[in-house]
N, CA, C, O and CB atoms as a CASP TS submission, in Angstrom:
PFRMAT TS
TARGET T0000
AUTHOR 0000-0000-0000
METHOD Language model
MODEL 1
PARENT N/A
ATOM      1  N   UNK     1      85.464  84.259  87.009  1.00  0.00           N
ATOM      2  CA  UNK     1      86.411  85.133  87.656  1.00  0.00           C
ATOM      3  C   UNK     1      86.466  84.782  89.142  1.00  0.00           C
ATOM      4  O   UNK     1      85.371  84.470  89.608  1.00  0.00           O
ATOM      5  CB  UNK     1      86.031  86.619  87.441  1.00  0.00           C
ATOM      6  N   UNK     2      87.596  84.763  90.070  1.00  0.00           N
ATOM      7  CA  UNK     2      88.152  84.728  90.977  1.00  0.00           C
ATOM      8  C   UNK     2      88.400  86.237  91.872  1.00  0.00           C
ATOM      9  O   UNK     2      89.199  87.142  91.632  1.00  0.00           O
ATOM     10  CB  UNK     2      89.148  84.051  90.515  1.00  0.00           C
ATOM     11  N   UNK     3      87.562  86.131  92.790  1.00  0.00           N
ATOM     12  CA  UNK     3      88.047  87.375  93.159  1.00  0.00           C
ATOM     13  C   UNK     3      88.507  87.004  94.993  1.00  0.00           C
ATOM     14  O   UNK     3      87.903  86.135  95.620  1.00  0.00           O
ATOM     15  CB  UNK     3      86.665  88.703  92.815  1.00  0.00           C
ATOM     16  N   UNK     4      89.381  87.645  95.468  1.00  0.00           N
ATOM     17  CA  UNK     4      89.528  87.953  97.081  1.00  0.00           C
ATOM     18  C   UNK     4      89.284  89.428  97.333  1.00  0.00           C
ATOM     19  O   UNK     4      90.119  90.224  96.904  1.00  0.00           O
ATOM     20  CB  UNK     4      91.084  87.583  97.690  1.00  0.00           C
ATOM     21  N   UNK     5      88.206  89.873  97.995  1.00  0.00           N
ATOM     22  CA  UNK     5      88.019  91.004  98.225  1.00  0.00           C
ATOM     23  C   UNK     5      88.586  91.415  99.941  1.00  0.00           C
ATOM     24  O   UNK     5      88.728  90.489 100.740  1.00  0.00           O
ATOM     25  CB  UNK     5      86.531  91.161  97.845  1.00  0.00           C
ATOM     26  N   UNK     6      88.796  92.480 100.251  1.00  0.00           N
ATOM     27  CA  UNK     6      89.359  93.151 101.447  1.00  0.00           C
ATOM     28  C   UNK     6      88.935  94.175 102.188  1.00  0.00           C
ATOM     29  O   UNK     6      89.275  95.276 101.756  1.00  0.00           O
ATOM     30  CB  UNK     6      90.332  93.516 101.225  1.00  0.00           C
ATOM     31  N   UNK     7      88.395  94.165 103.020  1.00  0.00           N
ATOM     32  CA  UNK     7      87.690  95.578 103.657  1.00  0.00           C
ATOM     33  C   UNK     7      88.660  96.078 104.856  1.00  0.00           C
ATOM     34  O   UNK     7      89.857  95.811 104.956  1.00  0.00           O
ATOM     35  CB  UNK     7      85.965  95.259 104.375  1.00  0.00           C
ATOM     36  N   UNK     8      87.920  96.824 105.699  1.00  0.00           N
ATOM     37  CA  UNK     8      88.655  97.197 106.830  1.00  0.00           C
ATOM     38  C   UNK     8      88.637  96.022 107.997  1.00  0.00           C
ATOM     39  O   UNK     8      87.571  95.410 108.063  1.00  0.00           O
ATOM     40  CB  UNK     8      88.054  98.556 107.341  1.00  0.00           C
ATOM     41  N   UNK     9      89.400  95.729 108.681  1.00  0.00           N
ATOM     42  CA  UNK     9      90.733  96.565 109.151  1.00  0.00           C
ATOM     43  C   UNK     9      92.033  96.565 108.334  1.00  0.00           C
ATOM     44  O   UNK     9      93.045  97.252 108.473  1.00  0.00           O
ATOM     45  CB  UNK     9      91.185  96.050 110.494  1.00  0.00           C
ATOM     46  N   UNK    10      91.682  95.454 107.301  1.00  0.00           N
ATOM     47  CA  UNK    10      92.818  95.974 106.208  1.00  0.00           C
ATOM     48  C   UNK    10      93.354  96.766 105.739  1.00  0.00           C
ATOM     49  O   UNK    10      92.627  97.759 105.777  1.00  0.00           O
ATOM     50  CB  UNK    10      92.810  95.871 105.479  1.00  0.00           C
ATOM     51  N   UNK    11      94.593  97.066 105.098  1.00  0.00           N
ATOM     52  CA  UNK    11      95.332  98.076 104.612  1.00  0.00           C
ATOM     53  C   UNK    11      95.716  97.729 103.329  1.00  0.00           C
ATOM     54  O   UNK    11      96.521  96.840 103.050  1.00  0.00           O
ATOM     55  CB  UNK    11      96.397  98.394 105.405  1.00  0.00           C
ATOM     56  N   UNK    12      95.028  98.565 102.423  1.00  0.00           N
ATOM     57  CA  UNK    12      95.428  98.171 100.961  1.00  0.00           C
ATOM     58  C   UNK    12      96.430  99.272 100.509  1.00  0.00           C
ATOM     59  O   UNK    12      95.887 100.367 100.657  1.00  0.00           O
ATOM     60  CB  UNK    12      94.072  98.100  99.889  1.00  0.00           C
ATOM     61  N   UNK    13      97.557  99.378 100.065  1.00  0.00           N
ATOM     62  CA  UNK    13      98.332 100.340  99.776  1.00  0.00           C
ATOM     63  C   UNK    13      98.723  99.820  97.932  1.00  0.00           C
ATOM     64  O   UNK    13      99.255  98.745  97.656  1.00  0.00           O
ATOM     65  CB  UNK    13      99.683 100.401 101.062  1.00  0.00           C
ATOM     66  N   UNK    14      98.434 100.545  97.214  1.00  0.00           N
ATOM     67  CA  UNK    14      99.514 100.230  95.536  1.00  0.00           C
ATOM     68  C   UNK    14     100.100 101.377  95.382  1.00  0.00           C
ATOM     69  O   UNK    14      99.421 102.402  95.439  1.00  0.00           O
ATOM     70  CB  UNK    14      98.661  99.908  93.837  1.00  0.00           C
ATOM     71  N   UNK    15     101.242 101.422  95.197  1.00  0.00           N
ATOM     72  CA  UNK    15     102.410 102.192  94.579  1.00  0.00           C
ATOM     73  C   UNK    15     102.223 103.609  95.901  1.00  0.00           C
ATOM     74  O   UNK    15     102.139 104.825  95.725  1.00  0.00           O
ATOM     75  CB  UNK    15     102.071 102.695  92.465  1.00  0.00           C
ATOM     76  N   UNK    16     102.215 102.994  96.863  1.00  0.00           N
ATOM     77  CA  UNK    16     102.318 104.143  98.097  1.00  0.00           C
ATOM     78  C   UNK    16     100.868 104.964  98.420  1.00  0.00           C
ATOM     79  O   UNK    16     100.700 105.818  99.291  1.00  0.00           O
ATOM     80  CB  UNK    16     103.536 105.413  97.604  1.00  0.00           C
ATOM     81  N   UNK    17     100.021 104.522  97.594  1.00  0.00           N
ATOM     82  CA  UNK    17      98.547 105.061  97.733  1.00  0.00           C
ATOM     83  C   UNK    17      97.684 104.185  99.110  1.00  0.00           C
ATOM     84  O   UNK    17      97.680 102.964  98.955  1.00  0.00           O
ATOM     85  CB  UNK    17      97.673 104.729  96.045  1.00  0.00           C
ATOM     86  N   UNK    18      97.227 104.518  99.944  1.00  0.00           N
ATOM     87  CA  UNK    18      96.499 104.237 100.857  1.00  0.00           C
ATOM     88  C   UNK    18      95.214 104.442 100.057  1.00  0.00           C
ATOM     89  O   UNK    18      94.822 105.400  99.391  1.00  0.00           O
ATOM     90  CB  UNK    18      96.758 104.990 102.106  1.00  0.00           C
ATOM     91  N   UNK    19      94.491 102.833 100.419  1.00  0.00           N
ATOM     92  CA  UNK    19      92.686 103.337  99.783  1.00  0.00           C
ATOM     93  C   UNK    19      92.103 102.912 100.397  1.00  0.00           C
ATOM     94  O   UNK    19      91.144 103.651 100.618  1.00  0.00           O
ATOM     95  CB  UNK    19      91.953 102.990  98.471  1.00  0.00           C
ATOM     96  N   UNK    20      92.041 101.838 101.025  1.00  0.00           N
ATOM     97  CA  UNK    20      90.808 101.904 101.740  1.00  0.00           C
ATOM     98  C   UNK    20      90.560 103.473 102.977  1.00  0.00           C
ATOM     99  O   UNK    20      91.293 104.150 103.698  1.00  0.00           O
ATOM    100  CB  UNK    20      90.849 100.308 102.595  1.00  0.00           C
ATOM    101  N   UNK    21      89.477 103.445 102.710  1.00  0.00           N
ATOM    102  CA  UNK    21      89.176 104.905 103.814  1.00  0.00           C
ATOM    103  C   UNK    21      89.603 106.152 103.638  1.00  0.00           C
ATOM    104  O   UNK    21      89.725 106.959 104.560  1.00  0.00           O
ATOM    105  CB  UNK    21      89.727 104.817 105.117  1.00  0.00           C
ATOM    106  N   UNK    22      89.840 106.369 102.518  1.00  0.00           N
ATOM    107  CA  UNK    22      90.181 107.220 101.491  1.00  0.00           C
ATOM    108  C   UNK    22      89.669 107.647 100.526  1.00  0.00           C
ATOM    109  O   UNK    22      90.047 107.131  99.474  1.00  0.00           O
ATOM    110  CB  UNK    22      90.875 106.976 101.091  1.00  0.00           C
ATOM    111  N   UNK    23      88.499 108.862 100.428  1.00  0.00           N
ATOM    112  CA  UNK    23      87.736 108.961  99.548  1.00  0.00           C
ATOM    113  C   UNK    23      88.268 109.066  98.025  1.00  0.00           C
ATOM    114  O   UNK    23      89.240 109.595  97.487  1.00  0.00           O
ATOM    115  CB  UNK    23      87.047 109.910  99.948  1.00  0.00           C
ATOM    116  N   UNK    24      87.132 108.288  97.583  1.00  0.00           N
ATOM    117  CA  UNK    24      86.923 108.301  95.873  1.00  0.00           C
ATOM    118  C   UNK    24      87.732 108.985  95.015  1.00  0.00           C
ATOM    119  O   UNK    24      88.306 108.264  94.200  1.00  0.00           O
ATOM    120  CB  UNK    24      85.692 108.847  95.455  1.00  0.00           C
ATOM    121  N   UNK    25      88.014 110.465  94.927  1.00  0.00           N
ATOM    122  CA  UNK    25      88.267 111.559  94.455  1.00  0.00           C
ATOM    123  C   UNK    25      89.424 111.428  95.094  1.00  0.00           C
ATOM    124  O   UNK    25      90.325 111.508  94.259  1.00  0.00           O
ATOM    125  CB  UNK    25      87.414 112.664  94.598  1.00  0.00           C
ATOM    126  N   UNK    26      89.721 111.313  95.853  1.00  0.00           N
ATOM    127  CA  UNK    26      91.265 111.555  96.212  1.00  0.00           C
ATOM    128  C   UNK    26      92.211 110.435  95.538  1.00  0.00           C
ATOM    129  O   UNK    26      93.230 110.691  94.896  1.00  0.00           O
ATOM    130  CB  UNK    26      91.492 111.494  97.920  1.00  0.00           C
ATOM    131  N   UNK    27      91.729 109.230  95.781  1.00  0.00           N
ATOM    132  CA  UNK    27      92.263 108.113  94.973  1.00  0.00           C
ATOM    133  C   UNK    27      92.196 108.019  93.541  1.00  0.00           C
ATOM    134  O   UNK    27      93.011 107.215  93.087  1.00  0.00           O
ATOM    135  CB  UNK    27      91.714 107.052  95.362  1.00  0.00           C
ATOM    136  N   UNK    28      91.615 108.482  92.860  1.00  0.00           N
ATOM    137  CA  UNK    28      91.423 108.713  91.169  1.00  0.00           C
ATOM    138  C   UNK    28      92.401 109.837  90.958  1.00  0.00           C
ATOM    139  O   UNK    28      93.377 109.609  90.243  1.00  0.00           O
ATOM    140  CB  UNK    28      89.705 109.225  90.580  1.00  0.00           C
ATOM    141  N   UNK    29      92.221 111.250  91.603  1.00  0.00           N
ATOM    142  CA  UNK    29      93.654 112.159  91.718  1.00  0.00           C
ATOM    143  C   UNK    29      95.042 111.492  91.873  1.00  0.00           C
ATOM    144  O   UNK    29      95.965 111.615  91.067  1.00  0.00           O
ATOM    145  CB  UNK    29      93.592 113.073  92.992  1.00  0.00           C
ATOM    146  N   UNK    30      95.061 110.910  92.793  1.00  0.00           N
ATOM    147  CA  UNK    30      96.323 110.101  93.084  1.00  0.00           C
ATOM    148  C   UNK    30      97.075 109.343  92.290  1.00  0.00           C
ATOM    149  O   UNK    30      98.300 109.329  92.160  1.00  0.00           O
ATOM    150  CB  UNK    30      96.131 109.341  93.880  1.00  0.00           C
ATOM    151  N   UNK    31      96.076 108.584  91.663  1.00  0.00           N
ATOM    152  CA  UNK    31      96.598 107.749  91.153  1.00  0.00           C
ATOM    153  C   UNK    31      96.845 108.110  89.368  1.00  0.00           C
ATOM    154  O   UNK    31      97.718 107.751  88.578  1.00  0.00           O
ATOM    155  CB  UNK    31      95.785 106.610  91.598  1.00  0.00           C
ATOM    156  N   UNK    32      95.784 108.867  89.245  1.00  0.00           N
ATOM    157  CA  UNK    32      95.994 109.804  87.604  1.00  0.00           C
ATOM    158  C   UNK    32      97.805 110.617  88.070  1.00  0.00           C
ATOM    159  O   UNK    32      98.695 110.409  87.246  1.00  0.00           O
ATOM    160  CB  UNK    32      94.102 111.684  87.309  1.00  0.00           C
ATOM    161  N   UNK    33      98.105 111.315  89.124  1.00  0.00           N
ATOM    162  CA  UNK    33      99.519 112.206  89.473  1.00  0.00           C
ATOM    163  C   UNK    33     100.359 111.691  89.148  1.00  0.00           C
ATOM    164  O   UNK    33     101.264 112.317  88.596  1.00  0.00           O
ATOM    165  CB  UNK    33      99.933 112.552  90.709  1.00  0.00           C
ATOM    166  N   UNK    34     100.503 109.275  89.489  1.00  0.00           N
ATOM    167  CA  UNK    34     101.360 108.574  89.341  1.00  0.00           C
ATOM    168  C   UNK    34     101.724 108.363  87.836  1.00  0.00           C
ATOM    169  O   UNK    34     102.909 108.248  87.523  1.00  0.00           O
ATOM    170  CB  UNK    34     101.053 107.572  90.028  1.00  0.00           C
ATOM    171  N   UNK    35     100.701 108.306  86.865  1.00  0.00           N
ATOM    172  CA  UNK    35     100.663 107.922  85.142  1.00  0.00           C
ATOM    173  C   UNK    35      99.454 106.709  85.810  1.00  0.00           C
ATOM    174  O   UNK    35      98.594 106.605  84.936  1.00  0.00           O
ATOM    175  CB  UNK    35     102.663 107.131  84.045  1.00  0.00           C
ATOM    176  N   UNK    36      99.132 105.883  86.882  1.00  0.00           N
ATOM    177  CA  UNK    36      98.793 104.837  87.233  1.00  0.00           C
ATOM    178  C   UNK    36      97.338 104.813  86.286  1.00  0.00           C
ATOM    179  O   UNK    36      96.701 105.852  86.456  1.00  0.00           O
ATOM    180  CB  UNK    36      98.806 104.739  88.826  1.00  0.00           C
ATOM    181  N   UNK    37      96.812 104.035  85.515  1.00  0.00           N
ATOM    182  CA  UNK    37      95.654 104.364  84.624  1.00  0.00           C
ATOM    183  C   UNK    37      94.517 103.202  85.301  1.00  0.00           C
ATOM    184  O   UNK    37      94.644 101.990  85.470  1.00  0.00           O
ATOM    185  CB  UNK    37      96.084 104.134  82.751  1.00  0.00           C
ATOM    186  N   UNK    38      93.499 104.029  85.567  1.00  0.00           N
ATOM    187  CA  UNK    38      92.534 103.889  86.589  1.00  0.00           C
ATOM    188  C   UNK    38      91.033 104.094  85.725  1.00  0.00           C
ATOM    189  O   UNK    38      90.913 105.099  85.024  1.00  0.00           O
ATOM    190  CB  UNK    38      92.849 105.078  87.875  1.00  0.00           C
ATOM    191  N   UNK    39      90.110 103.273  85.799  1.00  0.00           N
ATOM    192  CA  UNK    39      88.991 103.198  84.728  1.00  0.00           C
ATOM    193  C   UNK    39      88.002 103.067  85.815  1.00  0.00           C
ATOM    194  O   UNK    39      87.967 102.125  86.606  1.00  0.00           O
ATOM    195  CB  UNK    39      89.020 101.901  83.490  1.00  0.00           C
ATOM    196  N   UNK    40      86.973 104.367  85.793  1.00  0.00           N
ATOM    197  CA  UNK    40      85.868 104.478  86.707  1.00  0.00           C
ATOM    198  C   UNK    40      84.794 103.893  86.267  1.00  0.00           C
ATOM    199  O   UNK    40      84.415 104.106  85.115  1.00  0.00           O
ATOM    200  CB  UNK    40      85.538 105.712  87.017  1.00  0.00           C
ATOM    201  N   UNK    41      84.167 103.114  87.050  1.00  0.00           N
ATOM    202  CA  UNK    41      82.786 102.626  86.964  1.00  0.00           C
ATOM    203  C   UNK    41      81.811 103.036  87.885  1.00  0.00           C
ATOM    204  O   UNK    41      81.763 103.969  88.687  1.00  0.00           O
ATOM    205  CB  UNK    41      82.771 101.338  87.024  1.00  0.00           C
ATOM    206  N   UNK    42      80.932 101.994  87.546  1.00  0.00           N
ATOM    207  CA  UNK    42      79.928 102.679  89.063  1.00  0.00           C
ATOM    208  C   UNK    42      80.060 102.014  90.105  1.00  0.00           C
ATOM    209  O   UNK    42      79.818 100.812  90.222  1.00  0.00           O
ATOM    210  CB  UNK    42      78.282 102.703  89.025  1.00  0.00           C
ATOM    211  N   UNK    43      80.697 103.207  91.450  1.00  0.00           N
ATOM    212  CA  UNK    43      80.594 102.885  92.607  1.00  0.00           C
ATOM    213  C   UNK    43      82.500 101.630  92.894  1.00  0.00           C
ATOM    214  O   UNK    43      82.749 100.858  93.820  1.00  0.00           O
ATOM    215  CB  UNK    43      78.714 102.078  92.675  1.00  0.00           C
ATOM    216  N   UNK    44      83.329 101.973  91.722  1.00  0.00           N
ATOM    217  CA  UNK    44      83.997 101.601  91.133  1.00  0.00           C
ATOM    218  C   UNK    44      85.311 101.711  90.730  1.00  0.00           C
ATOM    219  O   UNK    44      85.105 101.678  89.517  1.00  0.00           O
ATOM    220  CB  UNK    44      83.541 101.624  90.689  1.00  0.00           C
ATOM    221  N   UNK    45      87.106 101.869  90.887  1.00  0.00           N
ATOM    222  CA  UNK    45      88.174 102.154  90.289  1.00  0.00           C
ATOM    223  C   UNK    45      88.573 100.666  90.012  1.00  0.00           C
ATOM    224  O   UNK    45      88.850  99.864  90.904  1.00  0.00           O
ATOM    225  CB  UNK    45      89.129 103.086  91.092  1.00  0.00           C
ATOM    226  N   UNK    46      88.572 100.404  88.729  1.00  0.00           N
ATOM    227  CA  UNK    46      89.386  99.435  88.222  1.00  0.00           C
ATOM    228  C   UNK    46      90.817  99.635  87.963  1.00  0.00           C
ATOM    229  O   UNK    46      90.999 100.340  86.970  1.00  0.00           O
ATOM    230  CB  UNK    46      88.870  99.076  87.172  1.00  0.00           C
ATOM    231  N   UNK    47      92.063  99.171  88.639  1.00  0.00           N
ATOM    232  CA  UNK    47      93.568  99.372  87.913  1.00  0.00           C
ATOM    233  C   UNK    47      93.762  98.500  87.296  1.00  0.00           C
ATOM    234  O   UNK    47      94.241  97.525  87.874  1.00  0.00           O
ATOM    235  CB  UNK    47      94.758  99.498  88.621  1.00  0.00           C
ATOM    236  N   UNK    48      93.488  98.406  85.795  1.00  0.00           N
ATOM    237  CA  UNK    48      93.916  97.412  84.845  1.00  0.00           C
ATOM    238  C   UNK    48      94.749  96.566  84.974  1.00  0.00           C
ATOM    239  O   UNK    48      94.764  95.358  85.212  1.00  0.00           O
ATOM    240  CB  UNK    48      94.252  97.798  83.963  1.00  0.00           C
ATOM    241  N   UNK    49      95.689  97.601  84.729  1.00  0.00           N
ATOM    242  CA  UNK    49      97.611  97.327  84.438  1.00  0.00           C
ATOM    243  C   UNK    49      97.485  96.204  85.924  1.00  0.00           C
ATOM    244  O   UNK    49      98.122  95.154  85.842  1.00  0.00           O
ATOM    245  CB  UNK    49      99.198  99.422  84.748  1.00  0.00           C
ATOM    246  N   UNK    50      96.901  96.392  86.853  1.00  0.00           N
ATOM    247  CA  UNK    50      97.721  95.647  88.037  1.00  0.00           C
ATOM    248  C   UNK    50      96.402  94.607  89.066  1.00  0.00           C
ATOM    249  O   UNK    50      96.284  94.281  90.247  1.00  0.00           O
ATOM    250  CB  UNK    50      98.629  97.187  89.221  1.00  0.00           C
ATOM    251  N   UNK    51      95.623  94.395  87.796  1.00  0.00           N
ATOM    252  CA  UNK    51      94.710  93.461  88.349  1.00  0.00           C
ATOM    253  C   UNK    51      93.646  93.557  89.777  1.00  0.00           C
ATOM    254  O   UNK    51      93.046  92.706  90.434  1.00  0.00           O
ATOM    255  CB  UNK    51      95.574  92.463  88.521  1.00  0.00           C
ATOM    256  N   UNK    52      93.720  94.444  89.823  1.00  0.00           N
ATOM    257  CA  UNK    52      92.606  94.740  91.218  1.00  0.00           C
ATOM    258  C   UNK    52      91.839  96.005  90.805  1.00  0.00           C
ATOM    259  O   UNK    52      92.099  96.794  89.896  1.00  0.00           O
ATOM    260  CB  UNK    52      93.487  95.116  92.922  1.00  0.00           C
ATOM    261  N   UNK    53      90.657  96.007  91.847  1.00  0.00           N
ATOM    262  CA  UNK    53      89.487  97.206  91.874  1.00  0.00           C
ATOM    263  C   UNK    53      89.096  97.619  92.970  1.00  0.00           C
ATOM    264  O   UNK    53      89.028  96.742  93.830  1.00  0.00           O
ATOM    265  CB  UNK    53      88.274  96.923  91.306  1.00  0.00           C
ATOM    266  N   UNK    54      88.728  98.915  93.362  1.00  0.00           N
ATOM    267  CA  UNK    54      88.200  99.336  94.876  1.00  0.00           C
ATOM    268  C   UNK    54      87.435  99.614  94.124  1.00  0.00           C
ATOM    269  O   UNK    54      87.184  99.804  92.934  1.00  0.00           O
ATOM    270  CB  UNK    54      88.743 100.331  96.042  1.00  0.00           C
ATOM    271  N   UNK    55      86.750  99.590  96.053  1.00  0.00           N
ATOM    272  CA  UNK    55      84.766  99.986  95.627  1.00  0.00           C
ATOM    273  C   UNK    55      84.465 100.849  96.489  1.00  0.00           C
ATOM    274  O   UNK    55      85.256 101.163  97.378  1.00  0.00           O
ATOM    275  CB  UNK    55      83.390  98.674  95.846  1.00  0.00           C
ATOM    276  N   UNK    56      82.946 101.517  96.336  1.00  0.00           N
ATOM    277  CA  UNK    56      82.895 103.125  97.115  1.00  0.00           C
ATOM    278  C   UNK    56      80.987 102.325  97.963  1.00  0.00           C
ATOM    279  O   UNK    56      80.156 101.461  97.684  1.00  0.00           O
ATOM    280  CB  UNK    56      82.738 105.312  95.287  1.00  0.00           C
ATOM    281  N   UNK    57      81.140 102.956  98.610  1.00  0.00           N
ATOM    282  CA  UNK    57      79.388 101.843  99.017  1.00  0.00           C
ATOM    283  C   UNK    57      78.367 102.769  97.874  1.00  0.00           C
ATOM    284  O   UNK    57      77.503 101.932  98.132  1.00  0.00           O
ATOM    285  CB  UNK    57      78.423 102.120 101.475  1.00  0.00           C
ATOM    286  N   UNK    58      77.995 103.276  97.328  1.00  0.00           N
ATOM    287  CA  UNK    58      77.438 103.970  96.235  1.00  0.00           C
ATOM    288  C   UNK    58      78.103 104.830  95.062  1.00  0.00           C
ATOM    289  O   UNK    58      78.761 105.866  95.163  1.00  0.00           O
ATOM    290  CB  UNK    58      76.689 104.705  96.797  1.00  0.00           C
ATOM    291  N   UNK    59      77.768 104.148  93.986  1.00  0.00           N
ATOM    292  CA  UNK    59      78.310 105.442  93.386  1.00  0.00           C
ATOM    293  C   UNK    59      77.846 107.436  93.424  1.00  0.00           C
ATOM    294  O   UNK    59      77.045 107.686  94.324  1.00  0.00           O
ATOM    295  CB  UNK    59      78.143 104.949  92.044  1.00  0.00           C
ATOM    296  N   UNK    60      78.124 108.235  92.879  1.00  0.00           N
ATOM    297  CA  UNK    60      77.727 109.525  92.952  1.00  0.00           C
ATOM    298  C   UNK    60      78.191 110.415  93.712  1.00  0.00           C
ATOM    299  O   UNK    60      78.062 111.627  93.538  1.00  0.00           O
ATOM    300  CB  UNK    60      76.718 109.581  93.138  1.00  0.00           C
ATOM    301  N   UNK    61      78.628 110.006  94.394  1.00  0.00           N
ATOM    302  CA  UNK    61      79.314 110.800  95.544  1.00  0.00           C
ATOM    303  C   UNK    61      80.833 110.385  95.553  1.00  0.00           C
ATOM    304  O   UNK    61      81.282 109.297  95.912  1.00  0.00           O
ATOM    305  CB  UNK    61      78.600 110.462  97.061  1.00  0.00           C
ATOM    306  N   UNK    62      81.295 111.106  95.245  1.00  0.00           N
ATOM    307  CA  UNK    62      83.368 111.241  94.861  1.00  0.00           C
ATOM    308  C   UNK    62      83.958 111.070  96.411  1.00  0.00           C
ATOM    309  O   UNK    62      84.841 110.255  96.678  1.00  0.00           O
ATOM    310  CB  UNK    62      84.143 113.414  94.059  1.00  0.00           C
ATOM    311  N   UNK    63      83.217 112.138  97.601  1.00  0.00           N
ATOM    312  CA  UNK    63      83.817 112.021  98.707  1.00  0.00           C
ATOM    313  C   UNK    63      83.766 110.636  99.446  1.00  0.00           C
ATOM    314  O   UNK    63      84.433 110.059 100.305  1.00  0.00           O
ATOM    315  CB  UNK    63      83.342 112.994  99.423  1.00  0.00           C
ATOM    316  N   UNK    64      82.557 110.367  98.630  1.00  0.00           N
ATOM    317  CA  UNK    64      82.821 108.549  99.925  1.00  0.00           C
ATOM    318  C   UNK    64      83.423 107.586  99.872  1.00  0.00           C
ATOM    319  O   UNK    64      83.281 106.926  98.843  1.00  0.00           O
ATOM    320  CB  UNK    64      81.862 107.574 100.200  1.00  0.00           C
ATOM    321  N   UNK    65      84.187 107.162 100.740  1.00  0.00           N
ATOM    322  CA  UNK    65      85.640 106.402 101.080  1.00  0.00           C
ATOM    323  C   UNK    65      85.834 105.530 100.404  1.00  0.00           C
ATOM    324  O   UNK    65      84.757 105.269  99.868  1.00  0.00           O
ATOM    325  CB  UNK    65      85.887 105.832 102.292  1.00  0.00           C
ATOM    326  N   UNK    66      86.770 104.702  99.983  1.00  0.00           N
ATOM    327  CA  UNK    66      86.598 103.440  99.447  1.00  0.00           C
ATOM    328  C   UNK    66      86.478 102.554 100.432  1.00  0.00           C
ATOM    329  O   UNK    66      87.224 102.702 101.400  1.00  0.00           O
ATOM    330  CB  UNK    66      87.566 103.066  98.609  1.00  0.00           C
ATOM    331  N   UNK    67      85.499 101.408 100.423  1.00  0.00           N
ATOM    332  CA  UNK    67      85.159 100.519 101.824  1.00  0.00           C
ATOM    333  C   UNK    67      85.923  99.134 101.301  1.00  0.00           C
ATOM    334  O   UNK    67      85.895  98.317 102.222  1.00  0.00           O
ATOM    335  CB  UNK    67      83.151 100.243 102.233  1.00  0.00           C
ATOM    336  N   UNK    68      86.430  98.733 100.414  1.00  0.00           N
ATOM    337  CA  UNK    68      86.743  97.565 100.095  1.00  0.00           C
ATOM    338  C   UNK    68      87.674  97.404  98.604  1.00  0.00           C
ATOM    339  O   UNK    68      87.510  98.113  97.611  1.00  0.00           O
ATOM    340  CB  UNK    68      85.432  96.889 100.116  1.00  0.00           C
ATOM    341  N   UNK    69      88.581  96.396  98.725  1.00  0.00           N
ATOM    342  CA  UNK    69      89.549  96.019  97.479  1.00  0.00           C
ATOM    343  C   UNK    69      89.211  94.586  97.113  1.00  0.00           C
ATOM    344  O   UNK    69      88.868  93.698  97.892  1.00  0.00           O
ATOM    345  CB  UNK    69      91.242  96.129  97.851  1.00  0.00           C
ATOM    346  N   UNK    70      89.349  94.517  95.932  1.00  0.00           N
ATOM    347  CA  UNK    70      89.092  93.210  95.319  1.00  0.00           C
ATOM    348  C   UNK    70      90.299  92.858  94.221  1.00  0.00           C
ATOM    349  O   UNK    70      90.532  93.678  93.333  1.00  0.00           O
ATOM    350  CB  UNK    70      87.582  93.254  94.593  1.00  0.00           C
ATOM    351  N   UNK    71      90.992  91.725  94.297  1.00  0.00           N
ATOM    352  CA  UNK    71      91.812  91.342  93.740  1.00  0.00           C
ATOM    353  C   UNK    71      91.325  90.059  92.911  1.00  0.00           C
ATOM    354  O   UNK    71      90.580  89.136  93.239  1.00  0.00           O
ATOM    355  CB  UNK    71      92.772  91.263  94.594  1.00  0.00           C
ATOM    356  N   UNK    72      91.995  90.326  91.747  1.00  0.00           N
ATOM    357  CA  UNK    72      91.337  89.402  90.416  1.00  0.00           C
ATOM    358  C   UNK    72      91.657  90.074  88.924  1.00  0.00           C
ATOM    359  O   UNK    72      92.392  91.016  88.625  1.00  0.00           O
ATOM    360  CB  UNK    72      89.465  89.335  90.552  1.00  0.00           C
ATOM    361  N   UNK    73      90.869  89.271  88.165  1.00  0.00           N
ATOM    362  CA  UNK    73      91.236  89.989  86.898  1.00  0.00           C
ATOM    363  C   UNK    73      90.217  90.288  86.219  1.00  0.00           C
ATOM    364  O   UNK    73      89.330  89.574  85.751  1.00  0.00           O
ATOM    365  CB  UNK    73      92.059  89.338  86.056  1.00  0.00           C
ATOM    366  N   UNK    74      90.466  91.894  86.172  1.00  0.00           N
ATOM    367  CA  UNK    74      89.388  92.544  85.552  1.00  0.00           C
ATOM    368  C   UNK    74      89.582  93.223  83.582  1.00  0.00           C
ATOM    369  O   UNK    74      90.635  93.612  83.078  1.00  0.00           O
ATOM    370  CB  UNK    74      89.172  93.852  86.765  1.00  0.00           C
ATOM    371  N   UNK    75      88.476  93.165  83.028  1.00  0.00           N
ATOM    372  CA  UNK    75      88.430  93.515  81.980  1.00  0.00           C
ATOM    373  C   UNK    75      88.377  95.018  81.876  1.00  0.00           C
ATOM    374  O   UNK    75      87.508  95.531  82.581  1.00  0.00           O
ATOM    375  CB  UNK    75      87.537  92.873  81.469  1.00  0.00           C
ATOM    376  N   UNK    76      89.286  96.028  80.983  1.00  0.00           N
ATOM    377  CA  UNK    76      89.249  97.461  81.373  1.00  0.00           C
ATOM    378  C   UNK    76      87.968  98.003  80.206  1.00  0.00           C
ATOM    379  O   UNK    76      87.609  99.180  80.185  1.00  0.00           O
ATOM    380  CB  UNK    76      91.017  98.299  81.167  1.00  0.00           C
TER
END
């Protein structure tokens, strides 16, 4: 697998969603509101349908931001 990952000062936006720096829980809400189908792992949102994943610096905690995007192809 191939991945390009993205942190800050980047701006990752899909379908009008801002994530980086945007906690966990807000982005899984968000993106469940769109139909957008989003598969949690640990520390983890995989978007199938559209080939990329954000990451949280630990899992367990919903409020902490997403610090980074990774583009590639993931298995759901």
């Amino acid at each position: 697998m191939t991945r390009v990952v993205m942190a800050r000062p980047a701006q990752v936006v899909h379908r009008g969603m801002e994530l980086i720096g945007h906690p966990y829980a807000e982005v899984v809400a968000a993106a469940r509101r769109q139909g957008v189908t989003v598969v949690e792992r640990e520390a983890e949102l995989v978007f199938p349908e559209s080939g990329f994943s954000v990451w949280t610096a630990r899992a367990g905690d919903d409020a902490l931001p997403i610090v980074a995007a990774a583009l590639g192809w993931h298995d759901a």
